[in-house]
PLY file of the C-alpha trace (Angstrom):
ply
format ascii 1.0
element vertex 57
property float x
property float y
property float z
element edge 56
property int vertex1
property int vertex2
end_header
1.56 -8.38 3.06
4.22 -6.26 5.06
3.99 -3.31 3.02
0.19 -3.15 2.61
0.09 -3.08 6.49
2.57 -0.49 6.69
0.88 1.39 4.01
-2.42 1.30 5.83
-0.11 2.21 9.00
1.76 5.39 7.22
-1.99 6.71 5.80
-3.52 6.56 9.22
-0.62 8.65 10.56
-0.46 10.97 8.42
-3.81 11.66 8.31
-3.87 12.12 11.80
-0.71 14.49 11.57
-1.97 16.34 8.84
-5.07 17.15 11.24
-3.38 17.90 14.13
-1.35 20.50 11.58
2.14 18.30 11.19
3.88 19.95 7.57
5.12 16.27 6.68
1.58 14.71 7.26
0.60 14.97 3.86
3.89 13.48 2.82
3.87 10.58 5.12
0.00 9.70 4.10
1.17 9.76 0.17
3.65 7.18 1.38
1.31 4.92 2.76
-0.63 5.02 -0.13
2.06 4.32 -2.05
3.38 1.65 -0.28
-0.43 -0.02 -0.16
-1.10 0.16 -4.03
2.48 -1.38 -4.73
1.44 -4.00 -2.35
-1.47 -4.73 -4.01
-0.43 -4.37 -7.12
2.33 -7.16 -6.42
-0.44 -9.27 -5.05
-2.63 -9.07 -7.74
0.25 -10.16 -10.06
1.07 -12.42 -7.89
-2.56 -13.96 -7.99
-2.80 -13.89 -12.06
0.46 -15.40 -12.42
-0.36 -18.78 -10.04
-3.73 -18.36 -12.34
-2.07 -18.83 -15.43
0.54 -21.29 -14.39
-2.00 -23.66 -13.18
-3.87 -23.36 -16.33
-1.56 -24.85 -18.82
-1.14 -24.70 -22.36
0 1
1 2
2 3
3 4
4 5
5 6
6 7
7 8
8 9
9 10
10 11
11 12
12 13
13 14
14 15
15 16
16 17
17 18
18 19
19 20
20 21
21 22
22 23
23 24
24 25
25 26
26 27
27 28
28 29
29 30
30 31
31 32
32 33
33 34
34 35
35 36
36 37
37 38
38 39
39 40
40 41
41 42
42 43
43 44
44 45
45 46
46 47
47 48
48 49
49 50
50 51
51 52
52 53
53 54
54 55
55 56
């Protein structure tokens, strides 16, 4: 949950330094995206694999 928050942290900040004309802004937004998808990416693993081990065979 860490890095989604940080992600949504490092988009809003870069989108606000890519307005105010910042050359890394764009850079530091891709990183928050970045950072978000992986998060949710590992928490949507996570979520299918407690799925399927409650399941059973």
């Amino acid at each position: 949950m860490a890095l989604g928050g940080l992600g949504v942290l490092l988009t809003v900040c870069g989108a606000v330094a890519t307005m105010t004309g910042a050359p890394a802004g764009p850079g530091i937004a891709l990183t928050g995206v970045v950072l978000g998808g992986w998060e949710a990416c590992g928490l949507w693993l996570w979520n299918a694999w407690l799925k399927g081990a409650t399941k059973g065979t």
